[in-house]
N, C-alpha and C positions, 0 to 999 in steps of 0.2 A: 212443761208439756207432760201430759197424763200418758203414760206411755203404759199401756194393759197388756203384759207379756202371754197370760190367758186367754185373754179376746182375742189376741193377734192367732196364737196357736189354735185355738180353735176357727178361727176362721180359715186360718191356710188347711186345717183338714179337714174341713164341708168342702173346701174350693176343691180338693186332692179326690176325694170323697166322690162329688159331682163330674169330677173329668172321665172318675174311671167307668162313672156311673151312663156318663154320656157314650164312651168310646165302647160299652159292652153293647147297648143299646144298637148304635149303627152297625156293629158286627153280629146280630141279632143271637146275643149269649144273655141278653135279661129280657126281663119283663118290661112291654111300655104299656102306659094306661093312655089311651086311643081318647082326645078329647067326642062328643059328638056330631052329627055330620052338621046339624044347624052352626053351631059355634066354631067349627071350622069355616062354613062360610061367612061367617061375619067377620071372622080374622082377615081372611084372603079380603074381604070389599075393604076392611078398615086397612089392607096395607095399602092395596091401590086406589083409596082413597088419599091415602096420605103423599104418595109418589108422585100423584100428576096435581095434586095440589102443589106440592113443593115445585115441582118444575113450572106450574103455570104461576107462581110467587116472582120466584127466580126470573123467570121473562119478562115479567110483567115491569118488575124495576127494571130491568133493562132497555125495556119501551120505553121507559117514564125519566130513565136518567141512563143513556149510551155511556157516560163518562166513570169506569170502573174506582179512580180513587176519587170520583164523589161520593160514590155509595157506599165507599168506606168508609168514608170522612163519616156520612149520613147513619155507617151501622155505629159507629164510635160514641156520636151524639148520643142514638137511645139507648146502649149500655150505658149510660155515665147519668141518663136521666136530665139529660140538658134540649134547652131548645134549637134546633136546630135554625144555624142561621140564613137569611134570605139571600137566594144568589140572580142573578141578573141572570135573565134567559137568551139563548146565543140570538135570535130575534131583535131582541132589545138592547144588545150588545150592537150588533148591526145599525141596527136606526139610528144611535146616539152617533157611532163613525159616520155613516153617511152625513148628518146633520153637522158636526164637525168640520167635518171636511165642504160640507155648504158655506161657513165661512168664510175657508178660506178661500175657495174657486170667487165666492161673490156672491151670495144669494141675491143679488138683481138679475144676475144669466140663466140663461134658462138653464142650463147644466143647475146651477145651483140651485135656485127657487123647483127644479124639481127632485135633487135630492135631500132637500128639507121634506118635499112633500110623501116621496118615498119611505124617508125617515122615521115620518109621521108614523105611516100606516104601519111598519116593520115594527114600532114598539106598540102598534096595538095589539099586532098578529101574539106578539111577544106577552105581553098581559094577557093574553085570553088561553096561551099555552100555559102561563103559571095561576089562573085558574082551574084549567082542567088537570094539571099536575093538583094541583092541592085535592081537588074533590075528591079524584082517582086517589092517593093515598089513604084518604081516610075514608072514603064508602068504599073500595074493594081489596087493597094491600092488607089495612089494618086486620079486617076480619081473618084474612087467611094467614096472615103471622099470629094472632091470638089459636086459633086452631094449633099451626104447627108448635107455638112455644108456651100450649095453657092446656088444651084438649089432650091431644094427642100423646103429650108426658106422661100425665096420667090417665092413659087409656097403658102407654107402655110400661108403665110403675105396676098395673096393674094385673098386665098379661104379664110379667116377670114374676112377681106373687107367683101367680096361678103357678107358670110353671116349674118353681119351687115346692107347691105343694102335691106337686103331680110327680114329680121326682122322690120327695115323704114318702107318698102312699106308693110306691113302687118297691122302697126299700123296706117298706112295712110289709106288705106281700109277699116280697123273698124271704123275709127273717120268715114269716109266720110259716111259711114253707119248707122251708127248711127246719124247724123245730118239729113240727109236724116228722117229717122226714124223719129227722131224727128220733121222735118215740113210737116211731113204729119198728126201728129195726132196736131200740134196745127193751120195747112188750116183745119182738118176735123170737129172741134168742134168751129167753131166761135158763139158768140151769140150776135144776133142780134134784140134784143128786146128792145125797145125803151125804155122801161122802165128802164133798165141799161146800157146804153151805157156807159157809162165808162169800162165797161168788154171789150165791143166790141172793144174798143181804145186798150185795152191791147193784147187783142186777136191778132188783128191786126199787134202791135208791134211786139208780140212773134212770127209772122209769117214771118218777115220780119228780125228778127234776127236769127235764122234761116237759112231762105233764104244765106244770108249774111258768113254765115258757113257752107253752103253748098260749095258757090262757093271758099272758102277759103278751104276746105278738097276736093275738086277739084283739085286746083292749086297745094298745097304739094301733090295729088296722082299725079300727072304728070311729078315735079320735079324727084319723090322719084323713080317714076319708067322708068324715063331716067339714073339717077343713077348707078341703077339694071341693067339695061340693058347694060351700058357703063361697070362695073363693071365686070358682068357674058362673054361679047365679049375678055376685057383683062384677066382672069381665061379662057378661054378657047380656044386663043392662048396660052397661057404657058402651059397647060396640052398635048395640041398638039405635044409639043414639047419632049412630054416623045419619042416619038417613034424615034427622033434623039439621046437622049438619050442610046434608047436600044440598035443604031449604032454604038455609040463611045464606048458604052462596050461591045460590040462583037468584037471591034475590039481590044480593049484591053484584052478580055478572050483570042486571039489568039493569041498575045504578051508573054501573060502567058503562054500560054501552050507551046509556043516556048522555052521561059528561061527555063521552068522544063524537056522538053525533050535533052536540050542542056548540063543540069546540068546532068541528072540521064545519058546522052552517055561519058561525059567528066569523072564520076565518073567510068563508067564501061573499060572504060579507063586506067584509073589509078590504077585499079584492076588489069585487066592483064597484066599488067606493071609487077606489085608486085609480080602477081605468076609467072611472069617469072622470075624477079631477086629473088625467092626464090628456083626458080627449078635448079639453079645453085649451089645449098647448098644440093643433095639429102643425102649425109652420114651422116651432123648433125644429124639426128633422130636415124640415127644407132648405133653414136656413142654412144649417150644418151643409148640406147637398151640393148647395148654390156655391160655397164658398173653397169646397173640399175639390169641387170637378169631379165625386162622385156620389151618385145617389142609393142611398141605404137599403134594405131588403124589410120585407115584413115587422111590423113590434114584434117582439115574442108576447106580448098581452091580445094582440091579434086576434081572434076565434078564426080567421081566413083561413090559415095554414095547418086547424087542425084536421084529425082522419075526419070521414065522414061532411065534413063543412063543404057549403055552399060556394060559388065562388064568387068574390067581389062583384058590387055595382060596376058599370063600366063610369070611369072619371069621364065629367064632362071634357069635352074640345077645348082648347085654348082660346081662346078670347078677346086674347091678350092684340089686337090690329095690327100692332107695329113684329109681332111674332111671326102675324099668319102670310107678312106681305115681305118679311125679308128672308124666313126661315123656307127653305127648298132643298128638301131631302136628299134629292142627285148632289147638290153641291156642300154638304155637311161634309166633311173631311175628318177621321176617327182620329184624338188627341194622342199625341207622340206616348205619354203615359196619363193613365185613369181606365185603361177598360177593364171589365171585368166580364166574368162567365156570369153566367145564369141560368138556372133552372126554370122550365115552366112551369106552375103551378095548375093552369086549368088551361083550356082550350079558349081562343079567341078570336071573333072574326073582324078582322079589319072595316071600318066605318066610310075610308076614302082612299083615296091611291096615297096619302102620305103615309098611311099606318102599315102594320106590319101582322097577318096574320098569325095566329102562336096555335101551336097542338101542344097538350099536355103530356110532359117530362121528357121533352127536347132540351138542348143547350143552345143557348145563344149569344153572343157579345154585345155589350150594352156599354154604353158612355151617356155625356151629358156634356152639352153647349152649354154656351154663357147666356144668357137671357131667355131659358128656356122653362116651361111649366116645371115646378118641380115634381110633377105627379106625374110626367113623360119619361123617357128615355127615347133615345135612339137607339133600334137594337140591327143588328146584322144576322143572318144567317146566310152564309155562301157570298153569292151575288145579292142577293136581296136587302132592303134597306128599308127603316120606315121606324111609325114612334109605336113605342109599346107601353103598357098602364105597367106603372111598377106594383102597385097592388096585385099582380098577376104574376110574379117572379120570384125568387129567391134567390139571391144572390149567392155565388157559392164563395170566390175569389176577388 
């Protein structure tokens, strides 16, 4: 190991040099050379250029991957210059369980044959998210990490120069001031009395050396502050440059928001994909109904029960002959266990004296007979008795 006992010691007395140069500075005992107002404000935009860049970086991986020691794993990868490996997205993680587990219920049941079919669409949702992850990393993450770990360096390598040689030219100033200073009071007291001339010799001397340091703290202030000046021209074309900067990431914020609105149309997509191959299955639920002694409340795929939604067709009447001619409301008898609460959903006016009128977000008690529409209930309120559309309910209990 090269170990420079010179280099080290002069570098620890620029460092020694600089602290004390800083700390006279803030206690306002030196001189500071005052950047100008343009190039002050380019610094302030290129800092808070760089801050809310970093934080919307920052976020943005966190949008893009919630899970903290992935994005480790993932910062580890491109230090090391390797490829990052492909991970299964919690979507597509989901689908393959679902489908799994369709084996083994039976995919001939309808439980199964529709968590295959759920399955399905989960690893689609699941590929259209690792789509839009990929794009998003490399049309909007990459640009803003090449900024903060390629631009920005050296914009900051550079603004350090600078204020290295602004700190030069400050010490150049004092010296030359000080020199100055000094051959004025050793021209202002010469002594010229014959009777010591030897003083006078020295006098003389001390004026002329001096002199001599004068023009020497000259020549360093004129180097130091062509320097500065060369120095502050190169920082303030690359700060200039923030505002092409701010082009290529607009144009990248637009790239993004394209992939997210392509992802969140391809997801909604495959949505109603799903509730239509589930709207081909409407007696699954019944069947479940018919056999449980109670009947279920809304799909959540529904649009019935969203704000603003309309409220359901009313279900046809029963139909069913041997229903209409044994089934008699006064003598329905509410099952020892199966009732349940429920909420109204919309207002409803009863068609015949078997029905049961409903006003919107009342409670009621509801059950279900053996042989009875699956699309009915019997509902109670008080004294009152009669069938009510279960499309019109929510079951709370």
């Amino acid at each position: 190991m090269d170990f420079n006992v010179k280099k080290l010691a002069s570098d620890a007395g620029v460092f020694f040099t600089r602290a004390v140069q800083y700390t006279e500075e803030k206690l306002g005992q030196a001189e500071k050379t005052e950047l100008d107002a343009h190039l002050e404000n380019l610094i302030a935009r290129a800092d808070c250029t760089k801050n809310w860049t970093e934080k919307i970086f920052r976020q943005t991986e966190v949008l893009l991957q919630p899970n903290p020691s992935a994005r480790i794993e993932e910062f580890f990868y491109e230090k090391l210059d390797r490829k990052i490996p492909s991970r299964t997205t919690n979507a597509e993680l989901l689908g393959q369980y679902m489908q799994d587990a369709a084996k083994e219920f039976g995919p001939g049941t309808p439980y199964g044959s529709t968590l295959i079919t759920v399955g399905d669409f989960q690893k689609r949702l699941g590929g259209a998210e690792r789509e839009f992850l990929h794009t998003s990393a490399i049309n909007f993450l990459a640009p803003l990490r090449n900024f903060l770990e390629g631009d920005w360096k050296t914009i900051s390598k550079e603004r350090r120069l600078l204020e290295n040689r602004r700190l030069d030219l400050d010490v150049c100033k004092a010296r030359l001031k000080k020199a100055k200073s000094a051959e004025a009071k050793a021209a202002a007291a010469p002594d010229f009395q014959e009777t010591r001339p030897r003083n006078y010799v020295l006098s003389a001397s001390a004026s002329a050396l001096w002199s001599e340091e004068v023009d020497k703290a000259e020549h360093e202030l004129r180097v130091a502050q062509t320097e500065f000046d060369r120095q502050a021209e190169v920082t303030r074309l690359l700060l200039e440059g923030i505002s092409s900067t701010h082009v290529n990431h607009l144009r990248c914020l637009h790239e993004f928001v394209e992939a997210q609105a392509a992802y969140y149309i391809q997801c909604h997509k495959h949505m109603q994909d799903l509730q239509k191959e589930l709207s081909r299955f409407p007696n699954a639920f019944a069947v479940n109904a018919s056999t449980s002694g109670v009947s279920t409340g809304p799909s959540p795929l529904s649009t019935a029960t969203l704000p603003g939604a309309s409220s359901p067709s009313r279900p046809p009447n029963p139909s069913n002959a041997l229903e209409s001619s044994t089934l008699k409301i006064e003598e329905v008898k509410p099952p020892a266990t199966g009732t349940r609460k429920a909420k109204v959903l919309y207002d409803y006016d009863a068609a015949d004296t078997s029905e049961l009128s409903l006003l919107s977000d009342e409670l009621i008690t509801v059950y279900t007979v053996p042989g009875m529409d699956p699309d009915w209930l019997i509902g109670e309120r008080g004294n009152q008795k009669g069938k009510v559309p279960v499309t019109y309910l929510e079951l709370l209990s």
